[in-house]
Residue, then its C-alpha position, 0 to 999 in steps of 0.5 A: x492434469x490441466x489446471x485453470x488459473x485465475x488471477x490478475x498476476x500478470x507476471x504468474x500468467x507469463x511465468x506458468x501458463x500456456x494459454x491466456x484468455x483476457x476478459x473485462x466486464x464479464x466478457x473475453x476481449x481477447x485470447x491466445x497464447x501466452x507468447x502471442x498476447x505477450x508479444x502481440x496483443x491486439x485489443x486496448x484492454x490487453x495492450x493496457x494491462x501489458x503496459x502497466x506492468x511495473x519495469x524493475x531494470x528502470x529504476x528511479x534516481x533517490x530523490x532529495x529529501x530533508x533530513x527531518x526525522x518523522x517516525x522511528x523505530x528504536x529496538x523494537x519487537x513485538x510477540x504474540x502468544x500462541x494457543x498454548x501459551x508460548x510467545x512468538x516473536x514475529x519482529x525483533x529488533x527492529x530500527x529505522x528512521x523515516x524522514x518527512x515526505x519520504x516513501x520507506x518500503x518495507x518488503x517480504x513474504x508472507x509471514x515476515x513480520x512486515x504488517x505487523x510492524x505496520x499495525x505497531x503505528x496505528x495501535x492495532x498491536x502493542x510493542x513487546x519492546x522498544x520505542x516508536x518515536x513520531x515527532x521526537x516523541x514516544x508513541x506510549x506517551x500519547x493519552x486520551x485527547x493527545x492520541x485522539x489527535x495522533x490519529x489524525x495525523x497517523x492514518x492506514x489504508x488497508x490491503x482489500x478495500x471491500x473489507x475495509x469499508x462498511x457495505x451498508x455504508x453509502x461513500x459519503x458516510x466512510x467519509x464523513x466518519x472521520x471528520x465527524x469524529x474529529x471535528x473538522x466539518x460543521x452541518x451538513x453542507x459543510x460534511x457534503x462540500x467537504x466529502x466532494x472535496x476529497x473525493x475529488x482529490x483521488x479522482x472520483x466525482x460527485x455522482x459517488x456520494x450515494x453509491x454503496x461499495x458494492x456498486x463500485x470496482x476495486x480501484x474505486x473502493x481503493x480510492x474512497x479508502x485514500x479519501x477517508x485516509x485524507x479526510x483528517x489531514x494526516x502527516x503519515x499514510x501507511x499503506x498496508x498491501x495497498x495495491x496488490x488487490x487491483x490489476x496492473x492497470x488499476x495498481x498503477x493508477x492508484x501508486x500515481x495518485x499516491x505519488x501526486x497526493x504526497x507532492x501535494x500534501x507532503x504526506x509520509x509514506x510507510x509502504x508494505x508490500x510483497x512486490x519489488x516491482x511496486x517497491x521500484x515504482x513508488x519507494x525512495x527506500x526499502x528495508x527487506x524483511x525476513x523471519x521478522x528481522x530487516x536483513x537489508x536497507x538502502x536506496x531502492x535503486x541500490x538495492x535492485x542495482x546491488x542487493x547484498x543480502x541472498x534474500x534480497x537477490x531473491x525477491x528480485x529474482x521472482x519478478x517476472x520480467x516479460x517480453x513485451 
């Protein structure tokens, strides 16, 4: 059986094909075989792609952070109740801290509980039990004006950028949203300054204020989402699958622009993902989820280094490390 496999995985091409054809704009800019385009790629695009692949046995030193504790949670769990009634716990128990202006990782397959926990944050699920504290306060406190401030401070990018965005929406009215909704903007001169503004700060110009979605690559539609998630000024960004939706080169450009926004704004990052190679690109920490439970938490570092958990040395094991 011959089979056609079609994706922006590199490390699967690497691992299951025999053959690549590498193509850009609707054209195929290179082909060959696997070993060759690996070892031996030949045009700037490939040479590009291949570059950007995230190196899990270069590892980051822990960065030093304070210890000022921004967001926890306290025993919590969460269900869901199923067609027939029944619940289904998809987190339990869950505890952790995270501290101002660190990047806490959170990683597992599919089912893991990891983007649950996630929407637990911004009120797109209810905890079952427990607590989630964000500036020494519990998140069930927050009424009325007080959590329409709290989602100021709380914003979430999401895994694909196109679903995420309103297509009838031209890139200045996704980002004018926000700060119409809270305040931050006067006329409209004030909402066009301001939008220019933020789309600057993610690396795009003016010229994409009329554009619609649809006009747009998936690295800039990630972008624009940043921007809205910017708008209103936030102390906590969780990214839901942020970059697994883009190629290497794409997905690296944009964990740079994360990383450059939080040394600017000293933004709180709450990462979710599947990858231990973008954990090791961006996370200071990382918890390890599985079957809805953290079976590991350290310093990224110690747990590419050192995993002690079988499903830690798992995920590690799945990254694809090429020889480039």
């Amino acid at each position: 059986t011959s089979i056609i496999f079609i994706t922006h995985d590199l490390g699967a091409v690497y691992q299951f094909c025999d053959d690549v054809i590498v193509m850009k704009d609707g054209s195929v800019v290179e082909s060959g075989t696997v070993e060759s385009i690996f070892k031996s790629p030949q045009h700037t695009y490939t040479k590009r792609l291949i570059d950007a692949i995230p190196d899990i046995h270069q590892t980051r030193p822990p960065r030093t952070l304070n210890n000022d504790i921004l967001l926890k949670f306290d025993r919590v769990s969460v269900d869901y109740t199923s067609p027939n009634g029944s619940l289904y716990r998809a987190v339990n128990d869950i505890n952790l801290a995270i501290r101002k202006g660190e990047t806490l990782g959170i990683v597992g397959e599919s089912g893991s509980g990891k983007s649950t926990l996630a929407k637990t944050v911004v009120g797109l699920k209810e905890v079952s039990e427990g607590f989630i504290w964000y500036n020494e306060l519990p998140l069930s406190l927050f009424k009325d004006d007080e959590l329409k401030s709290l989602r100021q401070e709380i914003q979430m990018i999401f895994q694909d950028p196109f679903a995420s965005i309103n297509p009838r929406f031209k890139v200045i009215d996704v980002i004018k949203r926000p700060l119409i909704i809270h305040g931050k903007v006067k006329d409209n001169d004030d909402i066009i300054k301001t939008v220019v503004s933020l789309l600057e700060k993610v690396g795009l110009d003016q010229s994409f204020l009329y554009r619609y979605p649809h006009e747009l690559s998936g690295g800039q539609r990630q972008r624009v989402s940043i921007a809205r998630a910017l708008a209103v000024e936030p102390k906590v960004i969780v990214c839901d699958e942020a970059v697994s939706a883009l190629d290497v080169s794409i997905q690296k450009d944009i964990i740079e622009l994360l990383k450059q926004l939080q040394l600017d704004f000293g933004i709180t990052y709450l990462f979710i993902t599947h990858d231990m190679g973008v954990i090791n690109e961006i996370c200071d920490r990382v918890a390890v989820m599985k079957n809805g439970e953290i079976v590991e938490l350290n310093n990224t570092e110690d747990i590419i280094k050192h995993p002690q958990s079988d499903y830690a040395k798992q995920l590690i094991s799945e990254v694809a490390v090429i020889a480039k």
